[in-house]
N, C-alpha and C positions, 0 to 999 in steps of 0.2 A: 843178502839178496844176490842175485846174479843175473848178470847181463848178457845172459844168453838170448840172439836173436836179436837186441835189442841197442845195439851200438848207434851212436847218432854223432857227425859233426857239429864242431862251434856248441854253442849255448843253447839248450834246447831244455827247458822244466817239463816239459812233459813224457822226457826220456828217463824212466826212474821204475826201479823194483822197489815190492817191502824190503824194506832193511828188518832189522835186529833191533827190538823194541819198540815195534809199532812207527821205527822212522823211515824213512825214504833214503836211499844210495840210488846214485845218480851213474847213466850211461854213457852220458854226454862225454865230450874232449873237455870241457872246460873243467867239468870236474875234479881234474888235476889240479884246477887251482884252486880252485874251494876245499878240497881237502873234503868232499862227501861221495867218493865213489866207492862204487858197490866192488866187495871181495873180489872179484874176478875180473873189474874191467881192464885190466894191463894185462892178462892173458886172454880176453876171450876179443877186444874191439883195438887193442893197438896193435896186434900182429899185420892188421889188414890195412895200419895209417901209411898214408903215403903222403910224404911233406911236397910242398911246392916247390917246383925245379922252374930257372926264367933261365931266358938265355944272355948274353952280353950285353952290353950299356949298347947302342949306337951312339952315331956320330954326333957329337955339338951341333945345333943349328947356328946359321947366324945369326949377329946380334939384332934385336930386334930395332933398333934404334940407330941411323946411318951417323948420327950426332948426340954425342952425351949420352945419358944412362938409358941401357934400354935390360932385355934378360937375353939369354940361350936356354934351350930345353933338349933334354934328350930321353930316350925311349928304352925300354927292353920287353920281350915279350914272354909268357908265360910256354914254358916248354912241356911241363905237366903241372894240370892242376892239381890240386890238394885232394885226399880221398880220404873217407874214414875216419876221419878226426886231425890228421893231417897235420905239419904246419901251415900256417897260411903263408901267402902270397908275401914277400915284400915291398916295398913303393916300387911300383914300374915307371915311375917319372921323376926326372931332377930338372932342378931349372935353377940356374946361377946367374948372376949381376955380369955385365958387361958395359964397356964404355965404345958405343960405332965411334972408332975414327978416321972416315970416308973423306977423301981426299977431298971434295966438295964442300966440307966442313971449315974447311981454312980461307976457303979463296974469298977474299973479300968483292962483294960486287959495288 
């Protein structure tokens, strides 16, 4: 079968040529991990993958919590998205444990 024409992102069953005894070879990216793509899809739909580019972490927020456990979260954003089958995206968000301890925390009233 060949994937001419017929290249598709991520998981898609409905992206498939006849294969070679009446079975189906697939277009899709995932294909690669199924082990069912058709003869030609690594030369005719990955030339044109374009994997996901983000850009740096930003800064820590502060902790959410001015006393005892609270979190921080930080961000980064997508600089190019995924095309063509692509890598995907990474987590664009981390968030970690922190302990607020805001000088107000101690003063006994």
């Amino acid at each position: 079968g060949s994937c001419q024409h017929r290249c598709c992102p991520g998981r898609n069953n409905a992206c498939w040529a006849p294969g070679a005894r009446q079975a189906r070879c697939y277009c899709d990216s995932y294909c690669e991990r199924t082990g069912d793509c058709c003869q030609d899809f690594l030369a005719t739909c990955r030339h044109a993958a374009v994997g996901c580019v983000v850009g740096p972490w930003g800064p820590w927020s502060g902790c959410s919590s001015l006393c005892g456990v609270g979190s921080k979260a930080r961000s980064r954003q997508v600089t190019i998205p995924p095309r063509h089958g692509g890598e995907p995206c990474p987590d664009l968000k981390q968030r970690r444990g922190c302990l607020g301890e805001h000088p107000a925390c101690w003063t006994a009233k």
